[in-house]
N, C-alpha and C positions, 0 to 999 in steps of 0.2 A: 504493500500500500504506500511507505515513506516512496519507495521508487515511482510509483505513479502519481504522488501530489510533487514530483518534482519535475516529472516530464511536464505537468498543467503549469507549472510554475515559466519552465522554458516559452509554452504555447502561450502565456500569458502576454512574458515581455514580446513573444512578434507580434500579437495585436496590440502590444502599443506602439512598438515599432512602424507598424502599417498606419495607426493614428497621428501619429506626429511627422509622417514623412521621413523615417530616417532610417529606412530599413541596413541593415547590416548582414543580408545574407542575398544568394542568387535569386534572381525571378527571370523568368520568361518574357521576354519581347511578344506581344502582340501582333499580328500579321493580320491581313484583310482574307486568306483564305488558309484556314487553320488545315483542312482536308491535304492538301496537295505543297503544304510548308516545308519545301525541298531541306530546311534544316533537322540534322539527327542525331542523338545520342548513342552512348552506350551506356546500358543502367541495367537494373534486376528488379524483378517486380515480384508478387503475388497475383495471379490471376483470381479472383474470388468466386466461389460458386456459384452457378445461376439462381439459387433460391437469394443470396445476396443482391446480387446486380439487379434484380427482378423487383426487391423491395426498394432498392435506392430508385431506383427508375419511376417507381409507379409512386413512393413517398415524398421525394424531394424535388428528384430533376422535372417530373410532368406535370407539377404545381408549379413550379417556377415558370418552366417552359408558357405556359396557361396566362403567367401575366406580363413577362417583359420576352417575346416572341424571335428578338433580333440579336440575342446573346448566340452564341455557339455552346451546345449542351451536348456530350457525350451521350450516344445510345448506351443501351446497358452492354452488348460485346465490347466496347475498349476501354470498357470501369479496369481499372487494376489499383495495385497497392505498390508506391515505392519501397524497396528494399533498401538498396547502394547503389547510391550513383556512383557512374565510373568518369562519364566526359561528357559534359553537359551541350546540350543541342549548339551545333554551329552547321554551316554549308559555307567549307566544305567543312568535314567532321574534325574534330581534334583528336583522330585516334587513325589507327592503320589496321591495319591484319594480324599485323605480328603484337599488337594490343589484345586486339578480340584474343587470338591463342593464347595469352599469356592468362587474364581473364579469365577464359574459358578455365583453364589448367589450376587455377584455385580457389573458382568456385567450385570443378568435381571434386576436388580434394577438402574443401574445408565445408561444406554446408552440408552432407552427409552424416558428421563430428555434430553437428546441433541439434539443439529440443524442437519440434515444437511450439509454438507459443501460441498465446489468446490478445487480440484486440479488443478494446471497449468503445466502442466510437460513440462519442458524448456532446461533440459540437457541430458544427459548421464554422466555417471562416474565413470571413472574404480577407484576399489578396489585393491587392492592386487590379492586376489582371487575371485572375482567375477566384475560382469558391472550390473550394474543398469539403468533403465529410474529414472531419478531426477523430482519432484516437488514440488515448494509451493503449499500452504494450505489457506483457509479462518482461523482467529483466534479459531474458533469452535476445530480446532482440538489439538491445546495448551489447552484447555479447558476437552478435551475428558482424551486424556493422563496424565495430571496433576489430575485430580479427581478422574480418576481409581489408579492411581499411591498410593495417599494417603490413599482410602481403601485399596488398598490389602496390603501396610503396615502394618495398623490398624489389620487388620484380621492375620497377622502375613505370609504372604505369598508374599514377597517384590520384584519388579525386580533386578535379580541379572544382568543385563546386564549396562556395561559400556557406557555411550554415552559422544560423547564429549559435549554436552553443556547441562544444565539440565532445558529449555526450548527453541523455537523457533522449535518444529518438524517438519518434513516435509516429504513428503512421497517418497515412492522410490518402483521400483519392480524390483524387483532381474529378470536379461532376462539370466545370462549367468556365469556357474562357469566354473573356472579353475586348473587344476591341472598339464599342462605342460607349458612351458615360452611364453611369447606371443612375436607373430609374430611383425614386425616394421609394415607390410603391415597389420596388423588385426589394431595396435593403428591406423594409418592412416585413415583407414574405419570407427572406431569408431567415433574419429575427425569431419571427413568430415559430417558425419549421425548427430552428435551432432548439428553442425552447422545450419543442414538445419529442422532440430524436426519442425512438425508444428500439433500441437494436441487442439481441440477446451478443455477449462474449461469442466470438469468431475466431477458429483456429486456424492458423497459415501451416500449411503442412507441407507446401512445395516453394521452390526460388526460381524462377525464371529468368537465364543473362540474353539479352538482345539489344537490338539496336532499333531505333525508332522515332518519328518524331514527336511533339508538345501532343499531340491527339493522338498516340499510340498507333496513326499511321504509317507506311514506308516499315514496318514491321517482319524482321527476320531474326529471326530465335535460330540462338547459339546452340542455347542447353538449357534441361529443367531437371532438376535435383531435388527429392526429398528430404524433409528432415526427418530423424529418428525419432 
């Protein structure tokens, strides 16, 4: 429990961060056509089950959807879960081939070794440019990111993504970008949907490395690995 009033703690300061303008970790550039945004990563996700994506879909995104029409909103196929990022969306990419193998080579070796874990996803939270669903995490997954993290330094292939804190992770799925100014009536909806989130504990029991772009587009998977 002290583990997860301290991930809320970290989530706490990027909503104020986001309020006062002074963010201190990456975000995503906006583009006018998210579908076909030639820029791509390499990152690791969760795919989440379809009784999950099914609830987000019909819960959050299709009320939302209902009053501000002109957002870009994820169908339920490209919901996922960030895991570890490896090299954050650019065209051309900032990684090569001999990256992805490297990559590829500890994540079969190290995500195998892990638990496990449960999500509790308890908010919503707008970004700048996009809304997320928000959750804590069982410690498993400070464990996951911290140990990938230090190989692929070691292997010479480092995250170049800025986070504001550099442990206490938590997870999050991007439901919805933006590229025109948000409605008073859309923050309102989000608010009120915030408020009333009621999602049982969700267990990630697989890791997926690929490459892709901000809408889980341009999509080609490396490798998917179990945890124990």
């Amino acid at each position: 429990m002290d583990y997860q009033q301290n991930q809320k703690r970290v989530i706490e300061n990027i909503e104020k961060q986001i309020k006062q303008n002074s963010l201190q970790f990456s975000t995503v550039d906006p583009v006018e056509d998210f579908d076909n945004d030639p820029r791509v990563c390499l990152t690791s996700v969760h795919i989440p089950n379809n009784f999950l994506k099914n609830k987000i879909q019909k819960q959050i995104i299709d009320p939302l959807r209902a009053v501000s029409p002109e957002h870009y909103y994820y169908l339920a196929d490209p919901l996922h879960m960030t895991i570890k990022n490896i090299r954050v969306i650019n065209n051309p990419p900032y990684f090569n081939d001999q990256d992805i193998e490297k990559a590829k080579q500890i994540f079969s070796q190290t995500i195998p070794k892990h638990s496990k874990f449960k999500v509790y996803f308890y908010r919503l939270l707008l970004f700048p440019n996009n809304l997320a669903l928000i959750g804590t995490t069982d410690e498993e997954m400070d464990k996951i990111v911290l140990g990938l993290d230090r190989k692929l330094r070691r292997a010479g292939v480092p995250d170049d993504k800025i986070y504001s804190n550099p442990k206490y992770f938590f997870s999050n799925i991007t439901l919805a970008r933006f590229n025109t100014p948000l409605a008073e009536k859309f923050r309102i909806k989000v608010k009120n949907l915030s408020i009333s989130l009621s999602f049982e504990p969700y267990l990630v029991d697989l890791v997926t490395l690929l490459t892709c772009n901000a809408v889980f587009k341009r999509r080609k998977i490396i490798g998917s690995w179990e945890l124990k």
